[in-house]
C-alpha positions in Angstrom: 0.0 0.0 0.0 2.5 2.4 0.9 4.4 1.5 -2.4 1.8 2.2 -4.2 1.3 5.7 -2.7 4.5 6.3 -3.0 4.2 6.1 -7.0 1.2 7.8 -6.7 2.9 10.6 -5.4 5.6 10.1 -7.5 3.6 10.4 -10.6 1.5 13.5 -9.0 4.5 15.6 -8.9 6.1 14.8 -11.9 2.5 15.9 -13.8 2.6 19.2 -11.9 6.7 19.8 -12.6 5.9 18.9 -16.6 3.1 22.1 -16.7 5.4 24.2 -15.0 7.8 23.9 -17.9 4.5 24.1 -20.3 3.5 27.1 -18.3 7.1 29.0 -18.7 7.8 28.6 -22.1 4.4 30.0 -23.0 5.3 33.2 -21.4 8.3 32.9 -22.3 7.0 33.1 -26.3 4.7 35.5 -25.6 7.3 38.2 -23.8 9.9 37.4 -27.2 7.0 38.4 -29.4 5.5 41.5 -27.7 6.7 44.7 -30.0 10.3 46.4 -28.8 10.0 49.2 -26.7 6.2 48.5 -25.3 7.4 49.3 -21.6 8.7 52.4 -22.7 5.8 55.5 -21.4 7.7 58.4 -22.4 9.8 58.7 -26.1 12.6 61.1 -23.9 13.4 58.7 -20.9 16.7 57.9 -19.9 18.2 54.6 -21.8 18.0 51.9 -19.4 18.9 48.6 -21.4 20.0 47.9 -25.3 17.7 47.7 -27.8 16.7 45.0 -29.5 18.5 43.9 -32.9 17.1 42.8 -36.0 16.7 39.6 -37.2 20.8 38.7 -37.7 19.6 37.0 -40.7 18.1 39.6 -42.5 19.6 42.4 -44.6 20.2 45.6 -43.3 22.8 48.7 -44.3 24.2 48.9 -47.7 28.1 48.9 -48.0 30.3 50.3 -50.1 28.8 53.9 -50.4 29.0 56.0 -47.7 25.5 57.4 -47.4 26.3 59.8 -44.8 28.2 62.7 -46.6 27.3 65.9 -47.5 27.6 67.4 -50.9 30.7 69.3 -51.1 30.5 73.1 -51.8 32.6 74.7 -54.7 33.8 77.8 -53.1 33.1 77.3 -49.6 36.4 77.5 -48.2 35.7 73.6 -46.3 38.8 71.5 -45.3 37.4 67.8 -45.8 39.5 65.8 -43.5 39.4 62.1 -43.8 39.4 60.0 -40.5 39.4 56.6 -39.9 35.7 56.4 -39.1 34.9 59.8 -39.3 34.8 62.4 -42.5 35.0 66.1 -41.2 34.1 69.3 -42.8 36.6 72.1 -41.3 35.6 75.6 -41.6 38.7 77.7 -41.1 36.7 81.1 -40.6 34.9 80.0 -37.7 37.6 77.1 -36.6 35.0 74.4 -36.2 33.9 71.7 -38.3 31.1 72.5 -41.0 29.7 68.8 -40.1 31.1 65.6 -38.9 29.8 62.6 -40.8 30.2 58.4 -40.2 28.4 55.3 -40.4 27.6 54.2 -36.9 27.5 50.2 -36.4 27.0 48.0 -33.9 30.8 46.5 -33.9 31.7 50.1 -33.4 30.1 50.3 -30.2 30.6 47.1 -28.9 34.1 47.4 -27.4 36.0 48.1 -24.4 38.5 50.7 -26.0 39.6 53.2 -23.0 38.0 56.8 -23.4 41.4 59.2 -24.4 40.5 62.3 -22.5 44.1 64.2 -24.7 42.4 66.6 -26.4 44.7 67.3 -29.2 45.2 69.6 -32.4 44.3 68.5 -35.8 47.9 68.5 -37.8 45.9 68.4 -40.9 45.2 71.7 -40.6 47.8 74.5 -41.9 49.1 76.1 -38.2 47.2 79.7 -38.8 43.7 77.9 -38.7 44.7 75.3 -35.9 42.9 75.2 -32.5 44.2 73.7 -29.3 42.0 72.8 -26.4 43.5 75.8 -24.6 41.2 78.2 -26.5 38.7 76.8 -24.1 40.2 77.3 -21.2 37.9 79.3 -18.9 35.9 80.1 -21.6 32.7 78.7 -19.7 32.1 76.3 -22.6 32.6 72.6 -22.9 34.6 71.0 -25.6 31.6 69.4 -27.1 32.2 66.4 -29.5 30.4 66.0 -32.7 30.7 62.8 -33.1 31.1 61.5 -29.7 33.5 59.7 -28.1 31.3 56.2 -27.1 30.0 55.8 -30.9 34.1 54.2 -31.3 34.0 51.7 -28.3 35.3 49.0 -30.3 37.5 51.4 -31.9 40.7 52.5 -30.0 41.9 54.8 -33.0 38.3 55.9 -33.9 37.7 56.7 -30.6 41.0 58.7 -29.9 40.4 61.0 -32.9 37.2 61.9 -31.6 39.0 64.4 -29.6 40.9 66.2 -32.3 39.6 69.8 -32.0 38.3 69.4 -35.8 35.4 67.1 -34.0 35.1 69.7 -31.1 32.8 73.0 -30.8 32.1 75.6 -27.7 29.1 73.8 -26.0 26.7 74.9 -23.1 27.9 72.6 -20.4 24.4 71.9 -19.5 23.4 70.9 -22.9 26.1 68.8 -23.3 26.2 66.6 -20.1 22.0 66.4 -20.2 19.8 66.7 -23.6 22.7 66.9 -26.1 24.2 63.7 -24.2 20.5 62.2 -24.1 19.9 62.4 -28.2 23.7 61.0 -28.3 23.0 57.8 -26.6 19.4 57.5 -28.3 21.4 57.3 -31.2 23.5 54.6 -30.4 19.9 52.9 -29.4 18.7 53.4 -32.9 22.1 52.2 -34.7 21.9 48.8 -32.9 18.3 48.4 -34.0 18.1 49.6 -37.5 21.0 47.5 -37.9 23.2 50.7 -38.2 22.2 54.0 -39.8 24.2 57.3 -41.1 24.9 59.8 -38.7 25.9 63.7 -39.9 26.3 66.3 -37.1 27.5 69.6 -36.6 27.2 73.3 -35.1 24.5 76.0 -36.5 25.6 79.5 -36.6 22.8 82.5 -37.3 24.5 85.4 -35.9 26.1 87.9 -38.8 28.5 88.8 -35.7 28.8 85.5 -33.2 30.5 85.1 -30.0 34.2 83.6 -30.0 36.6 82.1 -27.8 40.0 81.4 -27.1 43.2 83.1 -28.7 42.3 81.7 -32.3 38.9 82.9 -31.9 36.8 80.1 -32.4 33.1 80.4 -32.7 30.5 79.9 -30.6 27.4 77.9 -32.2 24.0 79.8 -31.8 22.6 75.8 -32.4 23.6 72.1 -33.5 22.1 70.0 -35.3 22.2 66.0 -35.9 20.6 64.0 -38.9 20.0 60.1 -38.9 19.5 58.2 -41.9 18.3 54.4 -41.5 18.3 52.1 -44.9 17.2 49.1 -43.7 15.7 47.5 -46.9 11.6 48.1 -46.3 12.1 50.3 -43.3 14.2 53.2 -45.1 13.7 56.6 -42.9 15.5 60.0 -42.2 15.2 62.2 -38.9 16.6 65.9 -38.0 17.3 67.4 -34.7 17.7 71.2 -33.7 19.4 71.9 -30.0 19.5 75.5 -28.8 23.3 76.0 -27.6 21.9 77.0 -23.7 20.9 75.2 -20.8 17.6 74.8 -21.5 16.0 71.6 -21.1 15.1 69.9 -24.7 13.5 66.7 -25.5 13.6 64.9 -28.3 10.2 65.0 -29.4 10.2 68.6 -29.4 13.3 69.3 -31.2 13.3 66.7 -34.1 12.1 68.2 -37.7 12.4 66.8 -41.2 15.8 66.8 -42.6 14.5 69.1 -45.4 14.4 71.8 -42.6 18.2 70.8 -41.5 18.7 71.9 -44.9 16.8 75.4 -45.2 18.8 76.3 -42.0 22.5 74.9 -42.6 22.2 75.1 -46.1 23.9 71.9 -47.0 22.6 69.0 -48.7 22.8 66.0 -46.9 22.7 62.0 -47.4 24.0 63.8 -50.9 24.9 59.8 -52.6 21.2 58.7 -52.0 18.8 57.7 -55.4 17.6 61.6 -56.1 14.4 60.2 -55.9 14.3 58.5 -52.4 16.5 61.2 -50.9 13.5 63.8 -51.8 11.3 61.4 -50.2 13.3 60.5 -47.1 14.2 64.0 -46.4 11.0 65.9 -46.3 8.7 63.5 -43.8 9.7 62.3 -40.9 8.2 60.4 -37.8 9.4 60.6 -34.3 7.1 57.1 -33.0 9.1 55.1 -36.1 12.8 56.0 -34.0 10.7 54.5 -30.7 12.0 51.3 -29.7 
């Protein structure tokens, strides 16, 4: 009798351990298939985790073209200097870069490379146009970086010449450690999702008489600006962003614009080695809730 309790018991527990294992894999599936990004209540929170990547299998960026120049400008005066990850447009007036373009990926991120915190001259540029980092010397700005240093994690190079002054321009502290640091590190987000996208970034100067800095007089940007580009075959989309230079708080949502109106402001032409016909189209809509994740 007792024996056959005993298998009784046996056979109880074993029923209620195998729907335990039925019951977690269920959820399991479900919590894989919910949309990325469904916890998320607010499109400006901090990032708190990765996001998701796309299917490893599928296609995503092209290669071979880099998408995420400019057009040059006959005339303009522009230095283009050529960096490992990194193409700069130098303008020797205002001794900051015209824009700083790249291709951000995820193997560019994903590294370990220490953060070089040399600030150092770009030898590039003929000696009469050259900054060093003591222009900003108790200047009361920042030495903001374009393209910032954390895009070249996996970099050491990369992420050294991210603090050649060429990448560098007079930043409002606060901007630069909150909202301008927020939209950075969105960015990132977006890259490992879309599967990598085309980043161009750079200062936005109104003023027919702007501030300067420093013994070499370098500029101080009334604005900056930053313009994604995402090709992922079937999922192709562009987005613009337009920070005050001040303190102010500014969130995402409320600063993003199409990159047509990038254009009207800076007056370059960007994602210039996009089809004519899809550039048109990419640049002059854009959605804010398709960059949620």
């Amino acid at each position: 009798m007792k024996s056959y309790q005993l298998k009784r018991t046996l056979i109880s527990l074993a029923v209620l351990l195998l729907i335990w294992v039925v019951q977690r894999s269920v959820l399991a599936n479900d919590e894989t298939a919910k949309p990325a990004g469904t916890s998320q209540t607010s499109s400006d929170e901090p990032i708190v985790s990765q996001a998701p990547g796309i299917d490893e299998s599928s296609e995503t960026v092209p290669t071979g073209t880099d998408y995420s120049l400019p057009a040059l400008r006959k005339k303009s005066g522009e230095q283009i200097l050529h960096k490992k990850a990194m193409t700069i447009s130098y303008n020797k007036e205002y001794r900051i870069p015209n824009w700083v373009a790249y291709q951000l990926l995820s193997d560019d991120m994903d590294g370990n490379a220490q953060r070089e915190r040399d600030f150092s001259e770009d030898m590039e540029v003929e000696a009469k146009y050259r900054v060093n980092t003591h222009d900003y010397s108790r200047s009361g700005y920042d030495r903001g970086h374009m393209a910032p240093a954390a895009d070249f994690s996996g970099d050491p190079e990369a992420k050294k010449q991210t603090f050649i002054m060429t990448n560098i321009c007079p930043q409002n502290h606060e901007l630069n450690a909150r909202s301008w640091n927020d939209l950075e590190q969105r960015t990132r987000l977006w890259a490992h999702a879309e599967g990598g996208i085309f980043v161009v970034v750079g200062p936005i100067v109104t003023s027919s008489n702007p501030k300067t800095i420093g013994q070499h007089q370098v500029v101080v940007p009334d604005a900056f600006f930053r313009c994604l580009l995402s090709l992922r075959p079937g999922h192709e989309k562009a987005i613009g962003f337009i920070y005050q230079n001040t303190s102010d708080t500014q969130l995402m949502s409320q600063t993003c614009c199409s990159v047509d109106e990038v254009e009207e402001i800076t007056g370059l032409d960007f994602f210039a080695a996009l089809d004519d016909k899809l550039e048109k189209k990419l640049e002059s809509e854009y959605r804010f809730q398709d960059w949620r994740y």
